[in-house]
C-alpha positions, 0 to 999 in steps of 0.5 A, spaced: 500 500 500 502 506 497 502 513 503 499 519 501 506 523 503 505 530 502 501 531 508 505 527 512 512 527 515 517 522 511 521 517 515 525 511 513 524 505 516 530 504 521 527 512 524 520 509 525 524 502 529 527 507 533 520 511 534 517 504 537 518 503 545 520 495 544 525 498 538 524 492 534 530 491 528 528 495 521 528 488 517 522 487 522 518 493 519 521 491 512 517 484 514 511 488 516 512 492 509 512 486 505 508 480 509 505 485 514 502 482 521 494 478 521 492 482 515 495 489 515 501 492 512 506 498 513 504 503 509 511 505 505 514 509 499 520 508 495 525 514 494 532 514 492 533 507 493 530 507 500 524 505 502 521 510 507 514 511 511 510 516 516 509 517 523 502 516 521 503 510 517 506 507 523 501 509 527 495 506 523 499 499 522 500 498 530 492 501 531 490 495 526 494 490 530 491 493 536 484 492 533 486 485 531 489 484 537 482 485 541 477 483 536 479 476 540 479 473 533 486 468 532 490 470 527 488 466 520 492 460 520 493 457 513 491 449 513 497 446 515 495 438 514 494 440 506 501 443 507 505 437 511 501 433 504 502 437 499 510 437 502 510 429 503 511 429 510 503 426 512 500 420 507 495 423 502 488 421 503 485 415 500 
């Protein structure tokens, strides 16, 4: 998902890691950008050969994973039985 970063203030993904109280690694936003966490992802933006997001970006990324979070829903799951068959690790159904 790509920013509205006119109105917003740019920064790059290690200023937002440094932003969190937790101080995760910046390869962990990249992952939030690219694979994102239980349905949402980081809002960012390429420039000049560095990928950069906002502020607010960051603040709807971690209120999305609030609402997630408190929805006392579980993260969907993929159906791992099809996945252990189709690696060859469970015999096929008959």
């Amino acid at each position: 998902m790509i920013i509205d970063w006119i109105p917003e203030d740019l920064i790059t993904l290690a200023e937002a890691a440094r932003l969190l109280p937790t101080r995760p690694a910046p390869c962990t936003l990249w992952r939030w950008r690219t694979k994102g966490v239980n349905g949402a992802r980081l809002e960012c933006i390429r420039s000049g050969g560095r990928w950069l997001t906002t502020r607010q970006a960051l603040a709807r990324f971690l209120l999305a994973q609030s609402e997630s979070a408190s929805s006392g829903l579980p993260p969907p799951q993929p159906d791992m039985t099809s996945r252990l068959r189709a690696a060859g690790l469970l015999p096929k159904d008959s």
